[in-house]
C-alpha positions in Angstrom: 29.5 -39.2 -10.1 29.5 -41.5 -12.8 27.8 -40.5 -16.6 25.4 -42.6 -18.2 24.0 -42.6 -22.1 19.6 -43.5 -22.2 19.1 -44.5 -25.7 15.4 -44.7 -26.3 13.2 -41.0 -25.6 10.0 -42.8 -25.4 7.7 -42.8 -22.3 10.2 -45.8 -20.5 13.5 -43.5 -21.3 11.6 -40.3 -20.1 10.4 -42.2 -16.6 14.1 -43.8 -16.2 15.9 -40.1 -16.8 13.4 -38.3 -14.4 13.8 -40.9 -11.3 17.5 -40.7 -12.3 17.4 -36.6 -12.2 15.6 -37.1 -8.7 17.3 -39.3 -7.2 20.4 -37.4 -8.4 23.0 -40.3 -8.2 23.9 -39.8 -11.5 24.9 -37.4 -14.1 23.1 -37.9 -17.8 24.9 -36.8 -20.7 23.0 -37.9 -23.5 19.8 -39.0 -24.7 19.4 -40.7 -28.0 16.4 -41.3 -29.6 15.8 -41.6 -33.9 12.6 -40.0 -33.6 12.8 -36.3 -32.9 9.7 -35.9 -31.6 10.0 -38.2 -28.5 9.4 -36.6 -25.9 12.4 -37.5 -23.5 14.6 -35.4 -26.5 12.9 -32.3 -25.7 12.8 -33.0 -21.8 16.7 -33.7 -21.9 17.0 -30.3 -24.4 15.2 -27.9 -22.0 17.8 -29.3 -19.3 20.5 -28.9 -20.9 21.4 -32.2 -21.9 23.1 -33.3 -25.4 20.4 -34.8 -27.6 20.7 -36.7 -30.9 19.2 -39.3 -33.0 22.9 -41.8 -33.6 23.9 -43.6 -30.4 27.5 -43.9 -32.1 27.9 -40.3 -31.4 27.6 -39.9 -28.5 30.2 -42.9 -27.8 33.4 -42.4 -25.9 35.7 -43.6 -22.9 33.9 -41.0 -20.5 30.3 -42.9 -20.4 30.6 -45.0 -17.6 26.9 -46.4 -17.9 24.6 -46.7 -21.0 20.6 -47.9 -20.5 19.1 -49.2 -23.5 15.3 -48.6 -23.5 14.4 -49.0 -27.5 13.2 -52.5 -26.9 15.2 -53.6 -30.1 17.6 -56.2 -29.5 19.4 -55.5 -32.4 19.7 -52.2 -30.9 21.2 -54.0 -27.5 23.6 -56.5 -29.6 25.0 -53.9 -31.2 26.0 -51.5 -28.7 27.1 -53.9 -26.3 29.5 -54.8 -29.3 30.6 -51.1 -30.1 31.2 -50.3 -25.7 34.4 -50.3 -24.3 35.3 -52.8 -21.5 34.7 -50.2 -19.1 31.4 -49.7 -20.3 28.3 -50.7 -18.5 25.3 -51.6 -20.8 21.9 -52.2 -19.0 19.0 -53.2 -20.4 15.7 -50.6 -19.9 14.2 -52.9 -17.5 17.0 -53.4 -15.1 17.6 -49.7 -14.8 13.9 -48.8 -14.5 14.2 -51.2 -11.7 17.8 -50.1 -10.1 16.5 -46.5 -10.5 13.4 -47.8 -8.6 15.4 -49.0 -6.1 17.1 -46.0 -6.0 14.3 -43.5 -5.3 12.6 -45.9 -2.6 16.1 -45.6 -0.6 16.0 -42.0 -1.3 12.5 -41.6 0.1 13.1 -43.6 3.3 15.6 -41.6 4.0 14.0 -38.6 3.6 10.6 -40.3 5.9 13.3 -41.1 8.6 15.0 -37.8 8.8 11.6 -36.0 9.2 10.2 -38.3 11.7 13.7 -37.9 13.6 13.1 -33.9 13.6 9.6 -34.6 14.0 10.5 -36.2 17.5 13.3 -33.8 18.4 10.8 -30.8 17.7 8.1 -32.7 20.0 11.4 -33.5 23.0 12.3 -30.1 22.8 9.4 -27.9 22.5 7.8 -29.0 26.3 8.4 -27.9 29.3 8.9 -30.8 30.6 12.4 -32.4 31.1 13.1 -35.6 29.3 15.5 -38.6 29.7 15.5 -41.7 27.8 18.1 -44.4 29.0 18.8 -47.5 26.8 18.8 -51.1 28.2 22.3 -50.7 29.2 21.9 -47.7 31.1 23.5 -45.2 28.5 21.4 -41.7 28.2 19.8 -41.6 24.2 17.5 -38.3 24.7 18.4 -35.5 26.4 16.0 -32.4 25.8 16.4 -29.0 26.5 14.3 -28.4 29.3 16.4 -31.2 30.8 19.2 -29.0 30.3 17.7 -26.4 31.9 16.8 -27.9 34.8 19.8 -30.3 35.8 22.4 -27.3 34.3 23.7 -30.6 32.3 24.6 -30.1 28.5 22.9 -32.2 26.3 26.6 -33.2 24.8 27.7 -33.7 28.0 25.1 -36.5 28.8 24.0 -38.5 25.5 26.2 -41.8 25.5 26.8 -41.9 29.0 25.5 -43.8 32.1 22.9 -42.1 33.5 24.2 -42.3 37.5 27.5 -40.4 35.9 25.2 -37.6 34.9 22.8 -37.6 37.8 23.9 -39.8 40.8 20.4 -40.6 42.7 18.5 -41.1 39.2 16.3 -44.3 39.8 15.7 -44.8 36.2 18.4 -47.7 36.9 15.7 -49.6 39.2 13.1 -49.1 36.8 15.1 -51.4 34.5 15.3 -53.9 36.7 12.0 -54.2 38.2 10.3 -53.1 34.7 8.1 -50.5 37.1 6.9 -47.8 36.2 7.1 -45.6 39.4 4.3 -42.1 39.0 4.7 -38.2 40.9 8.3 -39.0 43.1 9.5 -36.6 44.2 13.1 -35.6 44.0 15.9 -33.2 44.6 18.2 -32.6 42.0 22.1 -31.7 42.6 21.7 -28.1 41.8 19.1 -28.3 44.7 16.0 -28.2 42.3 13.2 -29.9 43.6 10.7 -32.2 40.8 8.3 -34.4 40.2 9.2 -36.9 38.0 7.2 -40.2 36.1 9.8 -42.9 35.4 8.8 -45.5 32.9 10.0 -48.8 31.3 10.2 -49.0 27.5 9.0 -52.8 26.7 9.1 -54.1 23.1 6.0 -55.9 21.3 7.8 -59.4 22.8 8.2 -57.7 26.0 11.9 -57.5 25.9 13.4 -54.2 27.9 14.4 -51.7 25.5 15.2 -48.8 27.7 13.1 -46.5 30.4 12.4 -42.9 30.0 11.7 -39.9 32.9 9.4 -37.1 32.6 9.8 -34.3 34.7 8.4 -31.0 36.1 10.2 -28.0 38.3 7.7 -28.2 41.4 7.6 -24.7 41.6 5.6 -24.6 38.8 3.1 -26.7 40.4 2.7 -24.4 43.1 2.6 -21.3 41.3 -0.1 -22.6 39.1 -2.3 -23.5 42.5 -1.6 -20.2 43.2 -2.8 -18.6 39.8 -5.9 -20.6 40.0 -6.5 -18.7 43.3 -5.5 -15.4 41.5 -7.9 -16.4 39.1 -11.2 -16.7 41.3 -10.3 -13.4 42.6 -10.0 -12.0 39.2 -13.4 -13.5 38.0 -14.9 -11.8 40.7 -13.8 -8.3 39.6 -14.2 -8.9 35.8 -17.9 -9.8 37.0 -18.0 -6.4 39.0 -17.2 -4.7 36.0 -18.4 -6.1 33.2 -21.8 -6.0 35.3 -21.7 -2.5 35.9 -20.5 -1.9 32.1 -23.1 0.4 30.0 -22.0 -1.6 27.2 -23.6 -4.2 26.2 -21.5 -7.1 26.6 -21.8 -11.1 25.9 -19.6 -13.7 26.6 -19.3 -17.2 25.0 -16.8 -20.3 25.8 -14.5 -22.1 22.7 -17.8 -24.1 21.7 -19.8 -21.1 21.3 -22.2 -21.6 25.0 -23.5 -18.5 26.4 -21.4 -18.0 29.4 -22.4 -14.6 30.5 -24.2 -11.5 29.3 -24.3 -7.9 31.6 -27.6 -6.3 32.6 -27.0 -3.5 29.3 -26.8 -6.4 27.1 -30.9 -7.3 28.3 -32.1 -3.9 28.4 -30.7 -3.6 24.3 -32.0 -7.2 23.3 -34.7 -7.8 25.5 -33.1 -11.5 26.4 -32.4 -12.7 29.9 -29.9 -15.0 30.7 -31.9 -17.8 31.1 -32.3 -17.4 27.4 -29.0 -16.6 26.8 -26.7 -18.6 28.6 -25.5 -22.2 27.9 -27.1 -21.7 25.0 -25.8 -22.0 21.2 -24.9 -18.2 20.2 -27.5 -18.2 17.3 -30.0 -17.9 20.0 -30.4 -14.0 20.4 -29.9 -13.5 16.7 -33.4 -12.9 14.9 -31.9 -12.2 11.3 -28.2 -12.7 10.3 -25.0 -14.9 11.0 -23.6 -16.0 14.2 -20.2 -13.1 14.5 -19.1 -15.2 17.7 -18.8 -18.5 15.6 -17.4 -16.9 12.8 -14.6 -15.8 15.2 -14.0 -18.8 16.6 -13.9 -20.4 13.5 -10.7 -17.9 12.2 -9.9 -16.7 15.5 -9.9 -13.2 14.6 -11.8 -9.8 15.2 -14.2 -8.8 13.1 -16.2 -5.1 13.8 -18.7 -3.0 12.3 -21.0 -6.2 11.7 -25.1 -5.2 11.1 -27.6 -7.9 12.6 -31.2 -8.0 14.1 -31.1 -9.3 17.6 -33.9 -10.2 20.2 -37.6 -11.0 20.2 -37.6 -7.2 18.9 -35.6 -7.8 15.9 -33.6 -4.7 17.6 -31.1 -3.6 14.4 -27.7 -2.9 16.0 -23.7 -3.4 15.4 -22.0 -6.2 16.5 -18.1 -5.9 17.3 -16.7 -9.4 18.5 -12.7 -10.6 19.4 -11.4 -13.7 20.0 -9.9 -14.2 24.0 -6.7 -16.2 23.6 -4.6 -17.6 26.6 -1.3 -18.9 25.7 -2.3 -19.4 22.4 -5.4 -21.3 23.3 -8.9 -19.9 22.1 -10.9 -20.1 25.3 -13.9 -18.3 23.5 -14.9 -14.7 22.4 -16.2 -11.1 23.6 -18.7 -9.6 22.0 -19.9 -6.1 22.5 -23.2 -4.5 21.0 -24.4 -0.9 20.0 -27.5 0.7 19.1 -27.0 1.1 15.0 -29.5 4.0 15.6 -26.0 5.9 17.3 -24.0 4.6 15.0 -25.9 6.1 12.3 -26.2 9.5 13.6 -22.0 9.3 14.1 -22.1 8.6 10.1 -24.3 11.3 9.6 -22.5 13.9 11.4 -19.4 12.5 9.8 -20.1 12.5 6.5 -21.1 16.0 7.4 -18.0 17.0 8.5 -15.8 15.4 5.9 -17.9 17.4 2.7 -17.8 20.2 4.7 -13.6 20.0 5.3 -13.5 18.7 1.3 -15.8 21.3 -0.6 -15.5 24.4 2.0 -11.8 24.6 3.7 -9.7 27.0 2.7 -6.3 24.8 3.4 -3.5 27.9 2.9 -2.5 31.4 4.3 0.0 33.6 3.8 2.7 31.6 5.4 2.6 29.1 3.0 3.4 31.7 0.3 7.0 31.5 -0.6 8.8 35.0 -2.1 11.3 37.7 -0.4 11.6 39.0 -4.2 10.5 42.9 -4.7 7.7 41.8 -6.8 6.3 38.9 -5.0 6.8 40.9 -1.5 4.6 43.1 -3.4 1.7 41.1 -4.6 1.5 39.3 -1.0 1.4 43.1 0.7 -1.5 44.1 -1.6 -3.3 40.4 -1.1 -2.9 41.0 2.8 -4.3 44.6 2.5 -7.2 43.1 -0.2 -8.1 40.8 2.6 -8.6 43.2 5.0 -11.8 44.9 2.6 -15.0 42.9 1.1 -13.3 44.6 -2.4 -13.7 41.8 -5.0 -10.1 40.5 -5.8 -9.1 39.4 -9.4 -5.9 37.4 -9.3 -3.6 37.3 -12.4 -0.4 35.9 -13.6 0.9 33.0 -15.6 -0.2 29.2 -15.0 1.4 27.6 -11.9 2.2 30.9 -10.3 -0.1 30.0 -7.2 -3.1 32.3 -7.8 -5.2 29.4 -5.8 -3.1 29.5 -3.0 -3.6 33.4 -2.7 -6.9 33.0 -3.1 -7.1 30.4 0.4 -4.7 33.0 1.6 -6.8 36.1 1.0 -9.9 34.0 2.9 -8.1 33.1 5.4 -6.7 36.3 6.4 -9.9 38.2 6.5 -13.6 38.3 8.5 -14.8 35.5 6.6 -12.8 32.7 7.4 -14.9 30.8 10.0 -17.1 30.9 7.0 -17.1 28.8 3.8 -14.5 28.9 0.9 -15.6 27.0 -2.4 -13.6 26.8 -5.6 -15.0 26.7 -8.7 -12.8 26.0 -11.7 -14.8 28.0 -14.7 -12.9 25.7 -17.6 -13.7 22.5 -16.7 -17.5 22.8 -16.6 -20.1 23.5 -19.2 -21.9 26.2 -19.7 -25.8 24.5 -18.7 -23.6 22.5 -16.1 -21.5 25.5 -14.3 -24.9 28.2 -14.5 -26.7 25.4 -12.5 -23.6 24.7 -10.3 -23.4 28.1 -9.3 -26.7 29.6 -8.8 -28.5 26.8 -8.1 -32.2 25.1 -10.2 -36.1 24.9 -9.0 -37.4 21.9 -9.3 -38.9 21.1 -13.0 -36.2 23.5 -14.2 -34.9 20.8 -16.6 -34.8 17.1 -17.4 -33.7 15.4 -14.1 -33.7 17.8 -11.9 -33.5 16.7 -8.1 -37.0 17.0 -6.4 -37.2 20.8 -3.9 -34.7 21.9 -6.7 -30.6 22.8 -5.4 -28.9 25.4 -4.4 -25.9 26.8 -6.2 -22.8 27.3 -5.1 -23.2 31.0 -4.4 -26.2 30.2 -1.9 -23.6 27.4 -0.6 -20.9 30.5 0.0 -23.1 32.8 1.4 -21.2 34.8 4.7 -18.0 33.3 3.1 -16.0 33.4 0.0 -16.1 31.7 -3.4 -13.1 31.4 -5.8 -13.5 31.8 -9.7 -10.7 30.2 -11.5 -10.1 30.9 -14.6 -13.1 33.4 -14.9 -11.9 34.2 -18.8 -13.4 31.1 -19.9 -16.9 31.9 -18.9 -19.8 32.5 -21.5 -21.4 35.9 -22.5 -24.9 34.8 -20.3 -23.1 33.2 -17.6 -21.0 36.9 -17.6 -24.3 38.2 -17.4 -25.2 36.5 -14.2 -22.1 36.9 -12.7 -22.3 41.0 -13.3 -25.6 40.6 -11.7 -24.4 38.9 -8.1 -21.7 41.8 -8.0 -23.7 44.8 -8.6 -27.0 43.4 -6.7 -26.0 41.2 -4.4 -28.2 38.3 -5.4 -28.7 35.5 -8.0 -31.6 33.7 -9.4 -31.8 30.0 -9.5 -32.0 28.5 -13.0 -35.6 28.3 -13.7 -36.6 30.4 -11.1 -37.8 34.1 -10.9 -37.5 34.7 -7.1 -33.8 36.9 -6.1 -32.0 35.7 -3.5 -30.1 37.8 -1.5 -26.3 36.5 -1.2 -23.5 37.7 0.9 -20.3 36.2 -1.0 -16.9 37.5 -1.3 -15.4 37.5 -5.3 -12.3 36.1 -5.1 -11.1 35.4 -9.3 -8.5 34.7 -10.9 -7.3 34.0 -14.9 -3.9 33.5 -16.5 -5.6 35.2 -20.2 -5.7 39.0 -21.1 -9.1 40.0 -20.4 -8.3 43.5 -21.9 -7.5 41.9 -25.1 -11.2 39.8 -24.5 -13.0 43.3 -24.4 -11.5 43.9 -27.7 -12.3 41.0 -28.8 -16.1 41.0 -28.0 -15.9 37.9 -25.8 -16.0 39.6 -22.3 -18.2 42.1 -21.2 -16.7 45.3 -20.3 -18.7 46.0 -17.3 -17.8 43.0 -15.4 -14.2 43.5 -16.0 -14.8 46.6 -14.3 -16.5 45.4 -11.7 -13.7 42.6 -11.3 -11.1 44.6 -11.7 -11.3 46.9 -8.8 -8.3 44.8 -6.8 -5.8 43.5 -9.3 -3.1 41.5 -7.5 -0.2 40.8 -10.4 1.2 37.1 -9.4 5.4 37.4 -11.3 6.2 34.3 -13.0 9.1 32.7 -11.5 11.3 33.4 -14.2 11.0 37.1 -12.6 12.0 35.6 -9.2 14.8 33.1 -9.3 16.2 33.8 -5.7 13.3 32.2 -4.2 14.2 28.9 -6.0 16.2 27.6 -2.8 13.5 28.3 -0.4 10.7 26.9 -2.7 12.7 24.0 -2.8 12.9 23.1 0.6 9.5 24.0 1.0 7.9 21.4 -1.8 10.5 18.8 -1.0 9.2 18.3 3.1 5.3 18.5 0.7 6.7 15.7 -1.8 8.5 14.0 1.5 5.1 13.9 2.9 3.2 12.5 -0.2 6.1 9.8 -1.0 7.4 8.6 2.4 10.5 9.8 1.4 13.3 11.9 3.7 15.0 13.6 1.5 16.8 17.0 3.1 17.5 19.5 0.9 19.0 20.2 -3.0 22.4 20.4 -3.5 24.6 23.6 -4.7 25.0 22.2 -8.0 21.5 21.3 -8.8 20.6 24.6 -7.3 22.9 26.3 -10.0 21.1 24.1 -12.4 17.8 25.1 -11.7 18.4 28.6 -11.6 19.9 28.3 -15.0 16.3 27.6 -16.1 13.5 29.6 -17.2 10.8 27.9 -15.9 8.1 28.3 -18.2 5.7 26.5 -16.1 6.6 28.7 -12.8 6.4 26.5 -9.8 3.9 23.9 -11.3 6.4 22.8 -13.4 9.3 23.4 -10.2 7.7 21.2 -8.0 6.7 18.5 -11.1 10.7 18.5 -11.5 11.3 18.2 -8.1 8.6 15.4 -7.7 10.4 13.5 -10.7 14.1 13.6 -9.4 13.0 12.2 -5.8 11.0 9.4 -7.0 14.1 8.1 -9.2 16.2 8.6 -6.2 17.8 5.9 -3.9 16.5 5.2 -0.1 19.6 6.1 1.0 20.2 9.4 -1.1 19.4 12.5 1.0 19.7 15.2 -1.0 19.2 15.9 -4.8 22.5 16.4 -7.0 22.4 17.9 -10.3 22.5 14.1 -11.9 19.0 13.9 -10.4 17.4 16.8 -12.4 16.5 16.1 -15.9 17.9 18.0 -18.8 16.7 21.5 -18.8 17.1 24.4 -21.4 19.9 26.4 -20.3 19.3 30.6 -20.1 22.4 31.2 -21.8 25.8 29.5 -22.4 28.9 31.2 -22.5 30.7 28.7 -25.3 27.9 28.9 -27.6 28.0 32.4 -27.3 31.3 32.7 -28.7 30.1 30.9 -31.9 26.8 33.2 -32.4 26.8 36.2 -34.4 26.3 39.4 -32.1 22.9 39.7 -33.0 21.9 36.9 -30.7 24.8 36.9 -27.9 23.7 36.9 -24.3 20.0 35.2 -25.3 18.7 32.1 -24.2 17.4 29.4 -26.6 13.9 30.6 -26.1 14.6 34.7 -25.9 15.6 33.5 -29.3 12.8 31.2 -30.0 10.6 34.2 -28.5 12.2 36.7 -30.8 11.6 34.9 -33.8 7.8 33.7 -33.2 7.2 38.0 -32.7 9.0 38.7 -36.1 6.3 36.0 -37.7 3.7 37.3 -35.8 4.3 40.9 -37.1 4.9 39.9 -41.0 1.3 37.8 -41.0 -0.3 41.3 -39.3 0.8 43.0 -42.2 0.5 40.4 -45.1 -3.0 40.1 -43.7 -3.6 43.9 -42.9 -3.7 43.5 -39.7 -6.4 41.1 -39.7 -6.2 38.7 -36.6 -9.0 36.1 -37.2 -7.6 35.4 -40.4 -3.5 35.8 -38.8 -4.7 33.2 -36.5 -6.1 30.7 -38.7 -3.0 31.2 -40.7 -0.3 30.7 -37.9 -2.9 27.5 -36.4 -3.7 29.4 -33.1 -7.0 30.3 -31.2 -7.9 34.2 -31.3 -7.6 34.0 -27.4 -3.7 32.8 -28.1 -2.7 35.3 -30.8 -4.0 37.8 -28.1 -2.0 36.7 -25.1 0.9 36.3 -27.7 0.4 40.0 -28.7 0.2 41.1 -25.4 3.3 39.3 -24.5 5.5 40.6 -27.2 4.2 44.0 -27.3 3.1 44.1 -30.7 1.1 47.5 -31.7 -2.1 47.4 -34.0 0.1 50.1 -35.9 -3.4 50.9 -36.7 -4.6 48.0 -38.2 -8.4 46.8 -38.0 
């Protein structure tokens, strides 16, 4: 490809070095231009192309063409002086015109090659075989259904005489007596039999430029006769049945005429047919759009669509498809329902979804992973606290799966066919959460619904209700709640009428109540009265051998979620996570496990060890070895653990044992420095 030079950027050196990049016939090098700002420099930069402001630079053996566009002669004189013989130097005009030239072949070409494919695409897409002879005889088209038919390869035949390829052709004849000869009949060597339309191919003088054949296996022919006798018989029995349909059911062609409607379609509209058919399909609509012309229009379903229809305005649901024959819309189906069924189904619906969100207990005690000696323990006294109406108070660390033992519990005992609602103590208010649970009269307080609510106890009534996190709960709501377990009853907010209730206690908190009593911020009594079942929930620190099975249990739950298939956790991962403390318990488990799947590969089945984030190790034999003894065999956070206790104790006694003011100092909550007391068994030593 030869190089060329453009010296002049301006708008006539930009339009020559576009149609040159086009047409791509030849390969610029440079472009030169003394003002930088021209505008063909910084096209010809963001291409890649050298750029400069000096023609003389750019000026060596290998530029087989330079194109002056500057419009200064002086410019032209002087590199037509500085060239080398085998230099070409063309003035801007010239090359604009060459380049011209250039992109008008290029686009002729291109127009002829798609009206070629354009006619090989029509030849070979019919059914119908396809010969074209020239005026010498010689074959020039050859499509594929004329392969089929004669068994002839399309090579085989193009360029030769037509008789060579198929000896009783009479395309021949039709040359001579320019002819055209319609429907003959004909049997093929192969003993195919066709009808076939010969036809001369006469120029705009008249002068014989070839003759083509169109032809058709007669057995199609007969089989379509035949189908359109299938077809009668078939219109008869879609009349039968569409007739005798309790739907109702209308019928329009491709240009949206009423071609038939079923007696159920009158008795819902009120329309005969005489009202209905050949008509446009706007006529039984009395308020909305036309569903049968919209699916013609985009030839595809559409359901669920609310109109009025008849003299009656009658409000119903429209659900229309398309009817497509070998690809051909030949019109549309449309069946209609009473909206006033469709409305009940929503109703009773709706019904049944709140009902499966707010009151389904989802778990039992099969889903409840453990074979450990403490976990076999809390799921034996869970199954025997089922088994009695005894209010159940569920404790252990966050993310040990107090919920799921609550579902468990509900499920297991009388009361499951009845209702099971959760209610999460933290994450309401206090107004909001004594309304939620026992309910308002109307008036009780600004916006209150109209008839007043019931609360959720009233909601739970025959069933059970889980409290979650029942520490968090305020001194009156406390009050309330001491009231439903020693009565039996609640009082709506606002209201001074009991009601009696029949509810099942299920609660449930990860903070030391004990330590609350002390405190002053939990009533005594209602511990008591919640406290009559405590079920202890281990941490999973306290039960590392049921890592493997947990594992394979949240990974088919993550599998599910994520559309993944992974298998299973390898040996080393499993030694890695085992290694772990797992302050989180299985929160925290199935987070990691969550994590390592979703940065997995497709085609990765099981999780390695690389998978699996960095975790603190329990212990570590070589660090060990560089520890004094006091701290050998701890983990980082025994360690961590031991130390925060040691603080702990030293504010007690700077402070004299003064924990309001030992929190303040250390930046906890009272509630923490509790449940951190508690933890590391730190004695008043008879402090106030």
């Amino acid at each position: 490809m030869q190089t060329v030079m453009i010296v002049g950027a301006g708008k006539g050196g930009t339009a020559i070095y576009k149609i040159i990049k086009e047409t791509a016939v030849l390969d610029v090098k440079a472009m030169v231009d003394i003002n930088p700002a021209a505008p063909g420099l910084k096209l010809a930069k963001e291409n890649g192309i050298s750029v400069g402001a000096n023609w003389r630079d750019f000026l060596d053996p290998g530029i087989d063409i330079i194109i002056e566009v500057t419009g200064d002669e002086q410019v032209f004189v002087e590199i037509r002086e500085a060239r080398s013989k085998d230099t070409v130097l063309i003035p801007g005009s010239v090359a604009y015109l060459i380049a011209k030239l250039l992109e008008e072949k290029e686009e002729l070409i291109s127009k002829f090659r798609n009206e070629t494919y354009k006619l090989d695409l029509i030849f070979n897409s019919t059914d119908d075989g396809m010969i074209v002879i020239n005026n010498h005889a010689e074959i020039t088209v050859f499509n594929r259904s004329a392969e089929r038919m004669t068994g002839i390869k399309r090579d085989e035949a193009i360029g030769k005489k037509i008789n060579e390829v198929i000896a009783d052709s009479q395309l021949p004849r039709v040359l001579e007596t320019r002819r055209a000869e319609s429907n003959q009949e004909m049997v093929l060597e192969n003993g195919l039999k066709i009808i076939t339309t010969r036809i001369p191919m006469l120029g705009e003088d008249h002068e014989l430029m070839g003759a083509f054949s169109v032809f058709k296996d007669i057995t199609e022919v007969v089989s379509l006769a035949e189908e359109i006798t299938d077809l009668k018989e078939i219109h008869t029995m879609l009349q039968a049945i569409i007739q005798s349909s309790e739907e109702a059911i209308s019928v329009v062609d491709e240009h949206g005429k009423g071609i038939l409607i079923n007696p159920a379609y009158t008795r819902l509209t009120g329309l005969e047919e005489e009202e209905v058919i050949g008509q446009p399909a706007t006529a039984d609509i009395s308020e909305g759009e036309s569903v049968h012309m919209k699916v013609l229009q985009t030839r595809r379903a559409m359901r669920g669509v609310a109109m009025r229809v008849g003299p009656k305005r009658k409000d119903v649901v429209v659900n229309v498809a398309p009817v497509i024959v070998n690809g051909k819309l030949k019109g549309s189906v449309g069946v209609i329902h009473d909206v006033s069924e469709i409305q009940s189904l929503n109703r009773e619906l709706n019904r049944a979804r709140q009902i499966i969100r707010t009151l389904e207990a989802k778990y039992s005690f099969e889903d409840i992973i453990g074979t450990s000696e403490e976990m076999t323990i809390a799921i034996e006294q869970a199954k025997l606290g089922a088994k009695t109406p005894a209010t159940v108070l569920l404790r252990g660390e966050s993310g040990t799966g107090k919920e799921l033992f609550a579902h468990a519990i509900h499920n297991a005992s009388d009361r499951k066919y009845n209702k099971f609602i959760r209610v999460n103590c933290a994450a309401l208010s206090e107004s909001l959460l004594e309304s939620e649970l026992f309910g308002y009269e109307e008036g009780a307080f600004s916006g209150a619904k109209r008839g007043g609510k019931r609360g959720l106890f009233e909601e739970a009534d025959k069933g059970s209700i889980f409290l979650d996190e029942i520490g968090e709960l305020t001194a009156n709501t406390q009050a309330k709640l001491l009231r439903v377990l020693q009565e039996h009853e609640i009082t709506r907010v606002g209201g001074t009428k009991p009601i009696h209730i029949d509810v099942r206690i299920i609660a449930a908190t990860n903070v030391n109540l004990e330590k609350g009593i002390a405190n002053g911020t939990f009533r005594e009594d209602l511990y008591y009265r919640l406290n009559r079942m405590p079920i202890h929930i281990p941490p999973l620190r306290r039960r590392k051998g049921d890592i493997p099975m947990l594992c394979s249990r949240l990974i088919q739950k993550i599998n599910q979620e994520y559309g993944r298939n992974v298998e299973g956790v390898t040996g080393e991962a499993i030694r890695k996570l085992m290694a772990y403390d797992w302050p989180g318990n299985v929160r925290e488990l199935d987070n990691i496990l969550g994590r390592a799947i979703i940065f997995m590969s497709y085609n990765e089945t099981e999780i390695e060890e690389r998978h699996i984030p960095e975790l603190v190790s329990s212990s570590t034999q070589t660090v060990n070895k560089e520890l004094p003894e006091t701290v050998q065999d701890k983990s980082l956070s025994q360690l961590v653990e031991q130390y925060e206790a040691k603080i702990i104790r030293q504010m007690l006694q700077k402070l004299d044992g003064n924990k309001t003011l030992t929190a303040k100092s250390l930046g906890l909550s009272v509630r923490n420095l509790y449940y951190k007391l508690e933890k590391y068994n730190i004695a008043n030593d008879g402090m106030q």
